[in-house]
N, C-alpha and C positions, 0 to 999 in steps of 0.2 A: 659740347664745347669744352677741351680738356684746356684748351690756354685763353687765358681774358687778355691779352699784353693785347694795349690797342683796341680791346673791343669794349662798345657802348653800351653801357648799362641806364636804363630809365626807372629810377626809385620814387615809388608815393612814400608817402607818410615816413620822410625822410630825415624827420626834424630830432627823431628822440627813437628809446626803446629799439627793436627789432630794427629799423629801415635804418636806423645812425649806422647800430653793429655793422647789417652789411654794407652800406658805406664804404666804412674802414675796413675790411674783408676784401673788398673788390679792387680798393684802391693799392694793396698789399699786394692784390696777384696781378698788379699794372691795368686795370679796365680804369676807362675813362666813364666819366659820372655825369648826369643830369638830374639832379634832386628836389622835389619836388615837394611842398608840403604850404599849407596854410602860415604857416609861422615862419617868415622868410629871416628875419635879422637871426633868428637861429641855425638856419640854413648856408649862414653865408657866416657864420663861427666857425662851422663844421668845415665849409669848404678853403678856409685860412687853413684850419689845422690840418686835413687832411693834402693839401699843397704842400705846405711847409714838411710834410714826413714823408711824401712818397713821391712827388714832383710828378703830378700826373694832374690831368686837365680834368679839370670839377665846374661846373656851370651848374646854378642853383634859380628857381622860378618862383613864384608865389603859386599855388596849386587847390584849387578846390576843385576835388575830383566828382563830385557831383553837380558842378557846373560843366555846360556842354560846352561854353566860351572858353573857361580857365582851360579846360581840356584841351580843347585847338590850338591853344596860346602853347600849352605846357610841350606837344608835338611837334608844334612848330618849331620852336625853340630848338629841339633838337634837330630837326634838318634843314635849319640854316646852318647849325656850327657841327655837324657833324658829318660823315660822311655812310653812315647807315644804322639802324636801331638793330641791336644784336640782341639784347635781351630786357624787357619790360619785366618789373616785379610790382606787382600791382599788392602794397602792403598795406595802404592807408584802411583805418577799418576802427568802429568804435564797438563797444560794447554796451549792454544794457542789461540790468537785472531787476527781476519783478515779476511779479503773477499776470498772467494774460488780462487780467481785468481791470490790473491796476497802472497799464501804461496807456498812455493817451494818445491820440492820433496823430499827434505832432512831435512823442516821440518815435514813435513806428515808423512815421516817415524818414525820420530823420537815420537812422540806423537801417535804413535799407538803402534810402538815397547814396551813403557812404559806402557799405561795403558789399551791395549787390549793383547795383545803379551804375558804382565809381568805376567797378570793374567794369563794365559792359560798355562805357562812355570811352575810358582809356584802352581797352582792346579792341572797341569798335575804330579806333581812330589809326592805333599801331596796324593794323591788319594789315590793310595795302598797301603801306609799306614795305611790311615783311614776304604780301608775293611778289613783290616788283623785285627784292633779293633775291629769292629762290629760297631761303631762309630766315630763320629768328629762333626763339624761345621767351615765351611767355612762360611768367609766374605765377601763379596763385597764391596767397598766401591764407587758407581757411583755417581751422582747428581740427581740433579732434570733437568737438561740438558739431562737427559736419557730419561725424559719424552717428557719434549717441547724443541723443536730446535730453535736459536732466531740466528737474525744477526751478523755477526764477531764471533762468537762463534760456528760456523756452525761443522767445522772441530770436535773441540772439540767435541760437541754434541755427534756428530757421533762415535763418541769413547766410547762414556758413553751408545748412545744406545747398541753400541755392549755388553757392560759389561751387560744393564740388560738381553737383548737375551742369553748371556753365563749365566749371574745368573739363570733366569727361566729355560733352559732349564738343566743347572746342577741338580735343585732343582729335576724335574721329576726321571733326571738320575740316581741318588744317592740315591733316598728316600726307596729302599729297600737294601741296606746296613748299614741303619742305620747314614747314614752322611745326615744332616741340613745344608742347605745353604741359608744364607741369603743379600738378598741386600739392600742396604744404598742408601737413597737420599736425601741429603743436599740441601737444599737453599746456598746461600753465608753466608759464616762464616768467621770470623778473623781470618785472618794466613799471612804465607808469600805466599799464590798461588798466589796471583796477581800480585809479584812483580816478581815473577819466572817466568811467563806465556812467552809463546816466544810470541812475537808482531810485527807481520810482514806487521806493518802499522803505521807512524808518527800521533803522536795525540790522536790515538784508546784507550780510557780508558772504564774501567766501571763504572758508577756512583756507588758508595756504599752508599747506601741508611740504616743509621743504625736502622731504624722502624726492615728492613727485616733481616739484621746481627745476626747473633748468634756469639758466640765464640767457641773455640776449644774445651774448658772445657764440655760446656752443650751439643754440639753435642758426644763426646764423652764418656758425661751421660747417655745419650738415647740410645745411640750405648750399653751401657753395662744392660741397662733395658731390651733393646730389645732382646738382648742373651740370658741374664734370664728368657723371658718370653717367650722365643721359638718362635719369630717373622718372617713371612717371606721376609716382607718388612717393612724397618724402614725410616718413612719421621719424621724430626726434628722437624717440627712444622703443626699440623694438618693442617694449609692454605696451604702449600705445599703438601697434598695428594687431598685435595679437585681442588687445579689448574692443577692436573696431569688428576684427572678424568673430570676436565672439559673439559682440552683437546681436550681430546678422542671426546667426545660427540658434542663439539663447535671449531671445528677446523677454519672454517670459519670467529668466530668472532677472535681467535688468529690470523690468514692471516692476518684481516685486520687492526691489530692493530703492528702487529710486521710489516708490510710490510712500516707503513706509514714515512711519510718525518720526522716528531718530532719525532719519535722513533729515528729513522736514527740519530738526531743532538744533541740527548742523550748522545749516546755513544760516543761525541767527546766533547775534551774540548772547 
């Protein structure tokens, strides 16, 4: 999709951080909006300002995407006021930091309800629509957590790898209907995820190292580069694709650097 002028965009987790950026991104290259997010009176700020600067049509929902109802409501919404779903970014997604033994069953649900669950509920529902189009483009929005799994972020990980096994295996599913899907893998970027993250450990922080930082803005540039260029996977900054594949390849020397004691007293203040 090199031109959005006119085309529909469906944003979760629209309220703040990453989904606000592209927001304002999309409404910049003339794509019309449906925004979706728990926190609606912040939703409908967003959608004054983004009116007011680019005079292009914004319609805002109340959205809990691991609800199957909100979901319907959220789809629905857009094809009564619209005339086709062009691209879904499935962004809403929380975080969570702590040792596999120290989270409890009610937050593990809760962190997966959100960013494996939300996905599956929102692209279960967009789907046929997009083959009754002949087209679309879903988003993913995972980490670089989806590639390498690291301490206290375990849970998470695991969440983000589900998202890329749903993205890969959508992308095969979909490719002869004419729907694109593509997945996102951030490094750490500027926003409020860390401050939202549940933390179900006194002390447990992440160091943010700003060498490695991006902001909302520039992830959300790429993110819209990469749509235009028909991308199937978008890492924010080349070092981030290169430490995915090395991964793969050096698993052993990742062991023995995540497993050690100074890693360990990294993450603590």
């Amino acid at each position: 999709m090199k031109n959005f002028k006119g085309k529909v965009f469906l944003i979760t987790g629209a309220s703040s951080g990453l989904g606000k950026a592209l927001s304002y991104k999309i409404a910049e290259n003339g794509g019309y909006l449906l925004l979706g997010s728990r926190r609606k009176e912040i939703l409908n700020e967003i959608k004054k300002d983004i009116e007011k600067k680019f005079s292009i049509k914004v319609l805002t929902t109340y959205l809990d995407v691991s609800d199957e109802r909100s979901v319907k409501n959220f789809i629905g919404t857009a094809l009564e006021n619209f005339d086709s779903i062009d691209c879904l970014i499935n962004n809403a997604g929380i975080g969570l930091y702590g040792r596999v033994e120290n989270v409890s069953l009610s937050d593990y649900e809760k962190l997966f309800n959100i960013n494996v669950k939300g996905i599956f509920l929102m692209t279960k529902e967009a789907i046929p629509y997009m083959k009754n189009q002949g087209r679309g483009i879903i988003v993913n929005i995972s980490s670089l957590a989806g590639y390498v799994s690291t301490p206290i972020i375990t849970l998470y990980a695991s969440s983000k790898f589900a998202v890329r096994g749903l993205t890969d295996g959508l992308r095969r599913e979909l490719k002869s209907y004419g729907i694109k899907v593509i997945g996102v893998y951030p490094g750490p970027f500027e926003s409020n995820f860390f401050d939202n993250a549940v933390k179900t450990e006194e002390g447990i922080r992440i160091k943010r190292r700003k060498f490695f930082f991006s902001t909302s803005e520039k992830v959300a540039d790429k993110i819209i580069k990469g749509i235009k260029k028909g991308k199937k996977n978008i890492f924010i900054k080349p070092d981030w694709k290169i430490i995915a594949k090395l991964h793969d390849n050096l698993t052993f020397l990742f062991d023995l650097i995540l497993s050690s004691e100074k890693y360990s007293k990294n993450l603590r203040d």
